[in-house]
Structures are given as C-alpha cells and as structure tokens.
Phi, psi and omega in degrees: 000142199247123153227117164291095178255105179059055153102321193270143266210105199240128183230132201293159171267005152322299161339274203288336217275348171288303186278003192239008175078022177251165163256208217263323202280326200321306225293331189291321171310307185290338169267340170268345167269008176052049178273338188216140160247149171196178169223174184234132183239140176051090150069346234228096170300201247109107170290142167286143183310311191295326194290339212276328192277010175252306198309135178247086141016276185325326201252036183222003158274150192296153162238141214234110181327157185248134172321134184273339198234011192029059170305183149214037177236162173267030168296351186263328185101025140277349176228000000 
C-alpha cells in the first residue's frame, strides 16, 4: 500500500521488504537502525519512497573480515 501524507510518498513495509527481497522484519530493523525512514500511521509502519531509492542494500551489510590464516574449511567463519 502506497500512502501519500503532506506531500511525502509513504510505501507499507510489505512492500518494500517485496523490492528490496526481504522480509517485513529486516525492513523494521532498517528503520530502527535508521538505515531507512519512515513513520507509522494507524498501527502500520511505512518507508518514504525517497529513503527506500538512497537506500544501498550493499552498504548496510556487515563486512566480514577476510581469513587471516587461509584456511579451506569454513570452520573459522569466514565464509
């Protein structure tokens, strides 16, 4: 659901977590680490359209350290 309010372009967070391939919590995650803005109307979150097209997927992942010991088992949890 699409709602427009005082001009600004509000998308459910059903949505976005559809485009962006995720689910609904991640998207609740991303709005409380404020990686996304939004507000919640009638009980309901919502991304603003403009935070969801700035937002970068790539730049809101941990970055993981590169093996230190060139292992080849995944036992250290580099890979």
């Amino acid at each position: 659901m699409t709602v427009i309010e005082n001009g600004i372009e509000f998308i459910s967070v059903d949505q976005v977590a559809t485009k962006l391939g995720t689910t609904e919590m991640k998207v609740l995650m991303l709005l409380r680490q404020k990686a996304l803005r939004g507000e919640r109307m009638d009980g309901r979150w919502f991304v603003t359209a403009a935070s969801l097209a700035d937002y970068d997927a790539g730049a809101a992942q941990p970055v993981v350290p590169s093996c230190r010991t060139n292992c080849t088992s995944s036992g250290c949890g580099c890979r």
